[in-house]
N, C-alpha and C positions, 0 to 999 in steps of 0.2 A: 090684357096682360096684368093688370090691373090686381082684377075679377081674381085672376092664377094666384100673385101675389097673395091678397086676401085669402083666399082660402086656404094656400099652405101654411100662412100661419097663423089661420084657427087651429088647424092640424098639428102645426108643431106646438101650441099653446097644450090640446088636448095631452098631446103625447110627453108636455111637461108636466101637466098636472096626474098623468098616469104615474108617470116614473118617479114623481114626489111622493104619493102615495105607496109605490112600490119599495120606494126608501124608507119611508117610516115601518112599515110592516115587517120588512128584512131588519130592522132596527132590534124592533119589537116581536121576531121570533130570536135574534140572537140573544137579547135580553133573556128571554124566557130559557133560551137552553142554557146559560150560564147559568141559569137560578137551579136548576133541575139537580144538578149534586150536594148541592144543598137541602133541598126540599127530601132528600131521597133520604139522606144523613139525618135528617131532624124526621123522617118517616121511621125510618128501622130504630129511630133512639126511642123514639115513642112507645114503641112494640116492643122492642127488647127489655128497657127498664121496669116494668113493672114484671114483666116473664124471668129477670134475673131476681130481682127483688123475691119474687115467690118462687124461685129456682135456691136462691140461698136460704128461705122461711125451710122452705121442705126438708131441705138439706140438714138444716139445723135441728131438725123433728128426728130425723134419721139418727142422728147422735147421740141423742140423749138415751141412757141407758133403762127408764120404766117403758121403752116402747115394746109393746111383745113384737115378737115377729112376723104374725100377721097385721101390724101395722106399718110394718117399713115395709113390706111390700107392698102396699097400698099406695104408701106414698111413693115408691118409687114408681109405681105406673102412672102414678098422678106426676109426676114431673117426668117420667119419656114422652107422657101425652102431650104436656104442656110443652115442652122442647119440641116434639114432631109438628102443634100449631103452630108453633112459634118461627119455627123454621118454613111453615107452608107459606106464611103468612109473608114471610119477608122473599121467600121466590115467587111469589103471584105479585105483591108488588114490584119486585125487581123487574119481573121480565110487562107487568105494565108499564114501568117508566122506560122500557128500552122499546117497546114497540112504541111510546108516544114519542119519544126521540125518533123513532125512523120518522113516523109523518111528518115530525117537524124538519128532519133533513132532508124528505123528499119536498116540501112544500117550498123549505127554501132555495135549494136548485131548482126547482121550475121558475120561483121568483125572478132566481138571479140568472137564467137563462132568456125570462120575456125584458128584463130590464137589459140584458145583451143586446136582443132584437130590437126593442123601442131605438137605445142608444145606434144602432144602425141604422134604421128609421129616421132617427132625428137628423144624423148625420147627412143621409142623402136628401133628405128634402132642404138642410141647407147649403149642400151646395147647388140643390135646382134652384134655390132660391136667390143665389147668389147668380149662376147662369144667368137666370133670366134676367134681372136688373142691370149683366150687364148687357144681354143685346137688346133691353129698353132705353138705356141710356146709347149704344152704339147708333139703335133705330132714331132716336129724339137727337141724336149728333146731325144722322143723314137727314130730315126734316130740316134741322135748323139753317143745314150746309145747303141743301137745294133753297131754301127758303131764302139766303144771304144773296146765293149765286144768280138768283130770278130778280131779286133786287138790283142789283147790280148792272144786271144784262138789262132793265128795262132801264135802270138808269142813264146810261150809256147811248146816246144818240148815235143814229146809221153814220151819219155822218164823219163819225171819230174816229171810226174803225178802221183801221188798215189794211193794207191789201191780204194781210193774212189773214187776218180776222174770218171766222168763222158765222156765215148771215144764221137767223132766227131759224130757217129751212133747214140748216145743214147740224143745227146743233145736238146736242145729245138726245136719244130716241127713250 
């Protein structure tokens, strides 16, 4: 019974140090997706300000009146180009941060669906754990109680017994 005892709670020990573990990790994917609107904002700031920077240069090339006209159209293809990278550049990383958000949404529902499981886990092997201690203690009651009542009975000379009295023969089987 013991032996039982022992083992479920290396069991339940293990399935503590799981679900600790599975705490920090859930911790540290939420961490990380809060960080992700930020990191996305300081991404597109990155890329755009210097594409605006040379977005307003070209602009200002455009205005100025010794440009012939086959220069502003030059430049004007050189800044639809540089708008059409600019713009590629910020939907490839866009839709990389939203596909890294799904794995990390999917990674933390599976987290938080074994840390469901374990917490079930945990729960029933405490109360087998509980079960048992108590019919080891109910078992170690009936030891002690036969153990009191054989004392007793031997203590007891034939002699004392009354006529009700119950002899050694007739006693409980």
């Amino acid at each position: 019974m013991q032996y039982n005892l022992k083992r479920q709670l290396k069991e339940m020990k293990a399935i503590s140090m799981l679900k600790e573990k599975q705490e920090k990790k859930l911790l540290a994917l939420k961490e990380e997706k809060e960080k992700i609107p930020a990191e996305t904002l300081a991404k597109i700031q990155e890329i755009l300000i210097p594409f605006l920077q040379e977005k307003v240069s070209l602009e200002e090339q455009l205005r100025e009146p010794n440009i012939k006209q086959y220069g502003k159209h030059k430049l004007l293809r050189k800044t639809q180009g540089l708008e059409s990278v600019a713009w590629l550049c910020c939907l490839e990383f866009s839709q990389g941060i939203c596909k890294n958000n799904l794995e990390v949404q999917k990674e933390l529902l599976q987290l938080t669906q074994k840390y469901v499981e374990l917490e079930a886990v945990q729960k029933q092997l405490k109360t087998q754990k509980r079960q048992l201690q108590q019919k080891q203690w109910y078992l170690e009651s009936l030891v002690q109680g036969r153990k009191h009542l054989q004392r007793q009975h031997t203590q007891c000379p034939k002699e004392q017994q009354g006529p009700g009295a119950l002899s050694p023969s007739q006693g409980t089987k």
